[in-house]
Structure formats: C-alpha cells, structure tokens
N, C-alpha and C positions, 0 to 999 in steps of 0.2 A: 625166840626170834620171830615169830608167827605170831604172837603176840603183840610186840611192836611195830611190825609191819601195820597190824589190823589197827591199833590205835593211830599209828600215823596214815593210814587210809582214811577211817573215820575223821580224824582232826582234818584232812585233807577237803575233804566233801565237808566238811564245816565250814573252811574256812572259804571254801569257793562258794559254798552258798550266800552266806554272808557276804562276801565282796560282789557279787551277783546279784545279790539284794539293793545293795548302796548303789553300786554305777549302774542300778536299770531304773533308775529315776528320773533318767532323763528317756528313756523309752515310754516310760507313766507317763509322762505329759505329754511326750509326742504322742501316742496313741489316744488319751483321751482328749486332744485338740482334733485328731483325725476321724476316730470310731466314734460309730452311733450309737451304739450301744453297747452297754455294759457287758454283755456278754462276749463280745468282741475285743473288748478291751481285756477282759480276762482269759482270751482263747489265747491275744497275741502275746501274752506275756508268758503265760504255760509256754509254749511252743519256743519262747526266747529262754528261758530259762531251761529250756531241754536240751534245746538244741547249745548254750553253751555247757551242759555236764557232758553232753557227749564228748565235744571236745574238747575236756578241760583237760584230760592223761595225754593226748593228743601233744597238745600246746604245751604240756610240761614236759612230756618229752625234747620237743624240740628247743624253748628252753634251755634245758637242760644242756643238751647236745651243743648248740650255740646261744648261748649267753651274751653275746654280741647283738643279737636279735634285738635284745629287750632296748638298748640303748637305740637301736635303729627306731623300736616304736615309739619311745621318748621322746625321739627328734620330729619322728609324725606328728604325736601331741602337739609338741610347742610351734611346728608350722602351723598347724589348727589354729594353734592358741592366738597365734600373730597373726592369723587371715583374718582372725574374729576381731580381734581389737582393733586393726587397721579400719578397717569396715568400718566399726563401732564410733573411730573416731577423725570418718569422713575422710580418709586417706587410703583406699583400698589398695590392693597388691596388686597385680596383673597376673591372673592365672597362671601363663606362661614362666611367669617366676617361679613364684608355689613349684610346678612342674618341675621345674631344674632343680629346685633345691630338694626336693624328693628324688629326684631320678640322680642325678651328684650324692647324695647319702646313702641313696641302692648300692650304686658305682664302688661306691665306698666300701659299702659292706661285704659285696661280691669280690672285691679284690683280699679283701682281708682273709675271710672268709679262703680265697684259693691259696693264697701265704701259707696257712694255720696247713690246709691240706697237705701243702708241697713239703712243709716242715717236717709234719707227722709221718709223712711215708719216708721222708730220707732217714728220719732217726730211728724206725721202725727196719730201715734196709741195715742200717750202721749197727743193729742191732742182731740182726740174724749175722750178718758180715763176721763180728764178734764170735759168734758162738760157733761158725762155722770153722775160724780159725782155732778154737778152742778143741772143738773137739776133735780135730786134724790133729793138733796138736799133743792131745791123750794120745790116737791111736798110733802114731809114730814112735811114742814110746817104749 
C-alpha cells in the first residue's frame, strides 16, 4: 500500500509539474514583456512555480472536499473568456456585470455548498438516532 501511495505521489508532482509547465506560459510572456533582465525573469518563474507545489496538496485537498469548487472556477474562466472576446470585438462588458455574474455563482456556490452541509449532519443525526434505538433495543432484551 505504501508503495502505491509513493507512486501516486510521485505521478502526482509529475503531473502538476507538467501542467505547471503548460499554463505558466502565459506568465513567460508576461514576465519577459515586464523584466529586464533575464535573471529576473528566471527568479519570477522559480518563485511561481514554488509557490504553486506548495499549494498544490493544499488545493487538492479542497478539491477533493468540494468538487463543486472546480465548476465554480470554470465559470471564472469562461467569464474571463467573455470579458476578452467582448473587448476583442469592440463590445465590452460593463465591469459591474462581470461583478454580478461572479458574485451570483459565489451566491450560488455558497448556498449549495450549506444544502450539501445541512444534508450531511441530518443523515449523520438519522444515523446515530438508528443506532441509538438499536442498541436500546439489545439491552431490553
């Protein structure tokens, strides 16, 4: 078991390297349109690339925890993606939109989110409740 664990750790830090590799290509070019020098360009990218292994267990955790999350950042994306192309094609958005529709898929997430909660402690209550009546029920007899 400590075996697979380690190989799925290792494959794990592979695979965030690698995808850490791919999306910080657009930090390469922002950095080398900003820094002066090369060496600055190579300090900022170390320092980005550290700072997400740190928190890559972090973020898979939560993840993990709520899976809900990842769809919320999806929807970030494609707001992104719709502020850039509106722009691009001389039809901008009004900040304040962008705003609502980000802070309305928060809203969204947050209620969900306390649903999943409220669900899990009542079936978590209906479960002790159970057992409670169970083993009252041994000792009676």
């Amino acid at each position: 078991e400590q075996t697979v664990q380690c190989l799925s750790l290792r494959r794990a830090v592979l695979q965030i390297v690698a995808i850490d590799m791919t999306l910080s290509l657009d930090s390469v070019v922002t950095v080398v349109g900003m820094a002066p020098t090369v060496a600055l360009m190579v300090a900022a990218i170390t320092v980005e690339v550290a700072v997400i292994l740190f928190f890559a267990g972090a973020v898979c955790r939560l993840l993990e925890r709520y899976p809900s999350i990842e769809t919320l950042a999806i929807c970030a994306l494609l707001v992104v993606g719709a502020v850039l192309v509106s722009d691009g094609i001389n039809m901008p958005l009004s900040k304040n939109t962008v705003y609502a529709m980000m802070g309305f898929a928060l809203f969204v997430e947050i209620v969900n989110l306390r649903i999943e909660h409220v669900a899990a402690r009542k079936a978590h209550s209906l479960v002790r409740t159970k057992r409670r009546a169970q083993s009252a029920g041994a000792t009676s007899r």
